[in-house]
N, C-alpha and C positions, 0 to 999 in steps of 0.2 A: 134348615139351619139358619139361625138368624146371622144377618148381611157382617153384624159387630164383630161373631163371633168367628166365620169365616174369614175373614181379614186378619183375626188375629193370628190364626193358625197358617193360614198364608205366610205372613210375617216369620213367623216360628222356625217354619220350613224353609224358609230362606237363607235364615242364619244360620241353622244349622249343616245346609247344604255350604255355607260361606263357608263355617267354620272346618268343618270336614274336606275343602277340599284346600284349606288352608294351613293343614296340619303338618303338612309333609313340605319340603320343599329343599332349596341348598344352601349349602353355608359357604359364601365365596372367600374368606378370611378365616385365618386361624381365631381374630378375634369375635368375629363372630360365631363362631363352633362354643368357644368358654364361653361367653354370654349367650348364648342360644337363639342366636336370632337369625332366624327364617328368613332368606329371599325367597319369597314364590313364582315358580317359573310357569305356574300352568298346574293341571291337575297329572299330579304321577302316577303312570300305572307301573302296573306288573310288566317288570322287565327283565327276560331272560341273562343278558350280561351287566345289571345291575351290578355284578361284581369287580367290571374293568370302568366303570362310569357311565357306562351307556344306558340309560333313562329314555323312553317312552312319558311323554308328558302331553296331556290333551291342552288345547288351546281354549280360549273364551271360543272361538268360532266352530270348536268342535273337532279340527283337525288335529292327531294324532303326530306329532315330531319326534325324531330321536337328539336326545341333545347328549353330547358328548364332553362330560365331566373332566376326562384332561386335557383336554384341548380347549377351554374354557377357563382351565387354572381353578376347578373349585376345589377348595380344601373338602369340602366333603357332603355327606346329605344327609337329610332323614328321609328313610325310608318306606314304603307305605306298609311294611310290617311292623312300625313304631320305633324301630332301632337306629340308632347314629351309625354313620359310616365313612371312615377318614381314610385320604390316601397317606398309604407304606408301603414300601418294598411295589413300585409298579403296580396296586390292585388298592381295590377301596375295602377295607379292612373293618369288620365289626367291632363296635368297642363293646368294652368289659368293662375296664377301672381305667377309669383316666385322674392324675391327678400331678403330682412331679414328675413322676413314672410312672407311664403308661400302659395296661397291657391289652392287645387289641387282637382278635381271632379271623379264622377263617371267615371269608364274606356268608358263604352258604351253609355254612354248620351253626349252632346253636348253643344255648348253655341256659341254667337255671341256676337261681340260689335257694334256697330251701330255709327253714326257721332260724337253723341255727348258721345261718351264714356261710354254707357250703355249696362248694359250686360244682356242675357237675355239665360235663360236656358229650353233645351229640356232633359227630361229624356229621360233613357235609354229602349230599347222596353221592357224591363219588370216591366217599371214602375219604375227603381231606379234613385234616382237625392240624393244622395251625397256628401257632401263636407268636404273638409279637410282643418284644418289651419297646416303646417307644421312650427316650429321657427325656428328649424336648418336639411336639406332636409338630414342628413347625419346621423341621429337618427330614419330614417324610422317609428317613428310614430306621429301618430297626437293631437294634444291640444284642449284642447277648445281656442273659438278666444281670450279672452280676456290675455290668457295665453300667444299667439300669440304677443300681443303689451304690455304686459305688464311690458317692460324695459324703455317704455315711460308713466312714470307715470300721465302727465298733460293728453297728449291725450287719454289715458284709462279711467281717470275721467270726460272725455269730452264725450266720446260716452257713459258713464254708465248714463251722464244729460240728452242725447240728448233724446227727445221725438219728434223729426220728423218722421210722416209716411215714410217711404221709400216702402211701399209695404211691399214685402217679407224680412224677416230678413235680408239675402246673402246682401240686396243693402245696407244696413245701413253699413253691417261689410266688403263691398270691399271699401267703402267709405273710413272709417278710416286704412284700410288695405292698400292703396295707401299714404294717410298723412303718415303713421306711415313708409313705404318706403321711402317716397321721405325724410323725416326727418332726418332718418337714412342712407341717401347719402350724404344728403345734411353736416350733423356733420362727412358723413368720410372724408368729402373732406377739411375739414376747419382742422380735425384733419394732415391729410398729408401736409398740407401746412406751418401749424405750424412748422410740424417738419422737413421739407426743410428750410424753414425761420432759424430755431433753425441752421440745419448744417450749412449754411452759414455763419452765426454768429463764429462760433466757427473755421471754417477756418481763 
């Protein structure tokens, strides 16, 4: 193998070893969690109480630490199975939808969404399937749902009418938990426009 081409692949393997062990890491700030920006603490392994904060992280020298996530104050992690995870209710909690209202699941149980935007959940191997409605992710505990949407008054009185089967509870109130999101995007974005409109005015 010529000396050019070795070096290249050197290189390759480099970054990619960078980038992969830079993928994962915590979010010490709420503000950091919505912008998504990663402090790296080290490389994170597979950690048994992942779920109370407790992380296994290998060091640059190779040595293996447990770093403890509430005792640290960090608002949350990525996890080295690619998921986010924010502390509520005393446990670091998988998210789902986050957005004005938050809903965020068991640490060790699971969920998929499927084509048509349906979601379907696997508990955790000891049998827990949990959910959280969080209204502000920065008050670290949870509501019930209705308290969750309850700044929209019509659509609160809409799901309290609504007598559609949805199955399980969870599908009724991700239903209205998405409206009740996109509602409140949809009014922040009319409210900033307003008030761009307004500046210009006043130039």
């Amino acid at each position: 193998m010529k000396k050019s081409l070795l070096t290249v692949l050197i290189a390759f393997t480099a970054i990619m070893t960078s980038a992969a062990e830079n993928e994962f890491g915590v979010y010490k700030t709420k503000e950091e969690f919505i912008n998504q920006q990663l402090t790296i603490i080290g490389v994170i392994q597979p950690s048994e109480n992942y779920n109370v904060g407790e992380l296994k992280v290998q060091l640059k020298d190779r040595a293996v630490i447990t770093i403890n996530c509430m005792r640290e104050h960090y608002f949350g992690f990525k996890y080295v199975d690619g998921n986010d995870y924010v502390l509520v209710d005393g446990i670091y909690a998988r998210t789902v939808i986050i957005g004005n209202a938050s809903l965020l699941m068991s640490p060790k149980a699971s969920f998929a969404v499927d084509e048509n935007n349906k979601y379907s959940f696997t508990p955790a191997p000891n049998g827990s399937l949990e959910f959280y409605f969080v209204r502000d992710l920065g008050t670290k505990t949870s509501v019930k749902f209705e308290k969750a949407i309850a700044d929209d008054k019509e659509l609160l009185a809409k799901y309290k009418a609504d007598k559609t089967d949805y199955g399980a509870p969870i599908n009724k109130q991700i239903k209205y938990l998405e409206l009740f999101n996109d509602k409140a995007q949809k009014d922040k974005k009319k409210s900033t426009s307003k008030k761009k409109k307004s500046k210009k005015k006043k130039k």
